[in-house]
C-alpha positions, 0 to 999 in steps of 0.5 A, a space after each residue: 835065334 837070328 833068321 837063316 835066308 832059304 837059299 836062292 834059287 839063282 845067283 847065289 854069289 851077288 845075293 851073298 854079297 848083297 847079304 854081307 853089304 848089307 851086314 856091314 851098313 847096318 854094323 858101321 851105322 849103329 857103332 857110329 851111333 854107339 860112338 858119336 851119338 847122339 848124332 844126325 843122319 848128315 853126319 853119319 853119312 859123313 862119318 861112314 861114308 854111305 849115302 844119306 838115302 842109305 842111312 836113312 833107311 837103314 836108321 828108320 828101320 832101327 829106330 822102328 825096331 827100338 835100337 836107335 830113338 830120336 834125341 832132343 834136337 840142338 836150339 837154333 840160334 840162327 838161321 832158318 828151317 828144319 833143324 837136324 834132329 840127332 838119333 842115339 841109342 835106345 837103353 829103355 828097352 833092351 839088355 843083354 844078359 851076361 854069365 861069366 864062369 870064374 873058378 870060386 863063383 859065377 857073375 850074372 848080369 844085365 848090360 844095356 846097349 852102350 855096355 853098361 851094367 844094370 844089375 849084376 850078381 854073384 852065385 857062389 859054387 857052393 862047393 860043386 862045380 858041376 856044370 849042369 848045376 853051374 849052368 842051371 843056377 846062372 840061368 835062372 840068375 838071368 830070369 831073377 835079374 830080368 824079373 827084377 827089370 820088368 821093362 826091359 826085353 832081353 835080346 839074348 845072352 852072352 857067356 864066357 869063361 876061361 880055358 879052351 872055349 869054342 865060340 862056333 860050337 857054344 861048347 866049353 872044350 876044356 876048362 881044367 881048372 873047373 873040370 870041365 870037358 866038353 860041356 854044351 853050354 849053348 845048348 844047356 842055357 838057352 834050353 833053360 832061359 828060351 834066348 839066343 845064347 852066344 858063347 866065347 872065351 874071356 880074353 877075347 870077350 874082354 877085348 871085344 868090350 875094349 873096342 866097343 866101350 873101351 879106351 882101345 876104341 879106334 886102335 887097329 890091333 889090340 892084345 888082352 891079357 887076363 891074370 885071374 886063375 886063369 892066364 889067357 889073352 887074345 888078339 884083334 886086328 882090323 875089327 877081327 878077333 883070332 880065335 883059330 881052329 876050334 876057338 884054340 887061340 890065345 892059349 898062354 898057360 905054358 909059356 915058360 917064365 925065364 927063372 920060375 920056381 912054380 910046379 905046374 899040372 903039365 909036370 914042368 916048372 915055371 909055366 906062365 900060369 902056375 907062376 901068376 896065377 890068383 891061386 899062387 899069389 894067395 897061396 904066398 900071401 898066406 904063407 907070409 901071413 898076409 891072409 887066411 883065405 883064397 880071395 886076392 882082393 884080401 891082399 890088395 885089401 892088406 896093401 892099402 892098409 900098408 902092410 909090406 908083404 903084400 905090397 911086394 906080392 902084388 908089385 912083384 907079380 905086377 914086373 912079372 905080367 909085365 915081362 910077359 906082356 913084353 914076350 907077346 908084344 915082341 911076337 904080335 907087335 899089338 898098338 894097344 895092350 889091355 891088362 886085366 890084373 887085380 893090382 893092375 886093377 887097384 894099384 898105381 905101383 903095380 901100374 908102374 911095375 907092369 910098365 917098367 917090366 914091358 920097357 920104357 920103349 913101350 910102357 905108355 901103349 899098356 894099359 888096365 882094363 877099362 872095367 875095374 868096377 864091372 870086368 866078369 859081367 863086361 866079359 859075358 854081356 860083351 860076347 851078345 852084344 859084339 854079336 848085335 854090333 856086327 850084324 845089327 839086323 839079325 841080331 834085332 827084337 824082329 829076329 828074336 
């Protein structure tokens, strides 16, 4: 787990301002070699604008850690003396481990420094979803992948999940539809794998993974909209994510949807998640006859097969998340809007429906998500490597 400085015996207040300097060097050096790399010293210095001593000292030291590594210098041409030799990320050594929590199975994964997956599984329920036998079976998920990746030193773990989820506490603090209250996943996890263990909800995972890896890089505010079974979103603005007290923020189930026919658990109807939810659109799916089960990849399936209903169901549900979108965009007036939605996913009209819903005045600042092929394991490795990002030195192999 990162380290705790002792506390200081005088001048409290300049060495915590020299701590948070320090935090932020080292995060503003390593995500420009995250996005520019490789790249030389010079111009990181140039790109962040600290001094080339600084830079070099702070680059020493990851590269001494196995965070950064030396590149293969660019041929000279011309010219005379010692050429610039670039740094970029190390992906040989580190992975993080990602758990994320869905309603039917959950996903592990491994995701190396530029968020990229390594390896990824899914463990069925298998008709519990008891949280310490949930808990249990994604750890030793995590040690079966590291097992399989004998290399590679993880630097800790990351979970997500739906529901209210708070990140301060590591707590699950409800998730109704798995039934969950109050559970200490923190604490049930890193108990089983012996690793730091963060925790937080998907959306905000999600948009955390945009900023870092995503096509939201370099946007000042950012809003993510999950439409699984579970219907949240969350919003960052100037590289910080709203979580309000207790990690509450960014709860949508009930917003109510203008002409919806839904009943929700809340006793009302039309509420934002009991009308999108994967839940509804396959239960009208298989009242159409246009599947049989519960998965929603099964519609898009019978929609690129060209079958009609589906088609509606998912285009349909596509206007509506869009109409939703435009309710939010009205209230936090975001620069980016990522959506994380199956046919938004997989499907040019749904794409198409999604803009026309939002409105042409802002149809292009909406985009899918960046992870169509690998969205649940960005969603839980995303939550340990934010945490890497932001304070790079304590979240390090020397801290672990």
């Amino acid at each position: 787990m990162p380290r705790t400085a002792a506390p200081p015996l005088m001048s409290p207040v300049p060495r915590a301002a020299d701590s948070d300097r320090r935090r932020t060097n080292a995060s503003v050096i390593l995500r420009s070699v995250l996005e520019h790399g490789p790249v030389a010293r010079s111009t990181i210095s140039r790109l962040t604008g600290l001094s080339p001593a600084s830079v070099t000292d702070y680059c020493t030291r990851f590269t001494r850690l196995g965070l950064l590594r030396e590149a293969e210098p660019p041929r000279q041409s011309k010219g005379v003396g010692r050429p610039h030799v670039p740094l970029d990320l190390d992906n040989s050594r580190f992975v993080v481990g990602g758990v994320h929590v869905a309603v039917p199975y959950t996903t592990v994964a491994l995701l190396d420094l530029r968020g990229r997956v390594v390896a990824e599984r899914q463990l069925k329920h298998d008709n519990t979803t008891d949280p310490s036998l949930v808990l249990a079976r994604a750890a030793d998920g995590i040690a079966a992948l590291l097992d399989g990746a004998p290399d590679c030193r993880p630097l800790g773990v990351g979970f997500s999940a739906g529901g209210w989820v708070d990140r301060d506490s590591g707590t699950v603090v409800e998730h109704p539809l798995l039934g969950w209250r109050e559970v200490p996943v923190r604490e049930v996890i890193g108990a089983r794998t012996g690793l730091p263990v963060h925790v937080d909800g998907h959306a905000r995972a999600l948009v955390n993974a945009e900023r870092l890896f995503g096509r939201a890089r370099g946007s000042r505010s950012v809003l993510h909209l999950f439409v699984g079974n579970v219907v949240d979103a969350a919003f960052a603005t100037n590289d910080e994510v709203h979580h309000g007290p207790r990690s509450q923020a960014g709860a949508i189930a009930h917003l109510p949807v203008p002409g919806g026919t839904e009943p929700c658990d809340c006793g009302r109807v039309g509420c934002l998640q009991a009308e999108l939810s994967e839940r509804t659109l396959c239960r009208r799916a298989r009242e159409a006859g246009v599947i049989e089960g519960t998965n929603p990849m099964h519609v898009v399936t019978a929609a690129a097969g060209s079958d009609a209903a589906a088609v509606r169901l998912l285009v349909e549900r596509a206007g509506a998340v869009g109409r939703a979108a435009r309710l939010l965009l009205d209230v936090l007036n975001p620069e980016t809007v990522v959506v994380t939605e199956v046919g938004i996913v997989h499907r040019e009209d749904c794409l198409r429906a999604l803009r026309e819903g939002v409105g042409a005045d802002r149809a292009t600042s909406v985009i899918p998500t960046s992870f169509p092929d690998s969205v649940l394991a960005m969603a839980g490795g995303s939550v340990a490597l934010d945490v890497l990002y932001r304070d790079p030195l304590a979240a390090s192999p020397e801290a672990i």
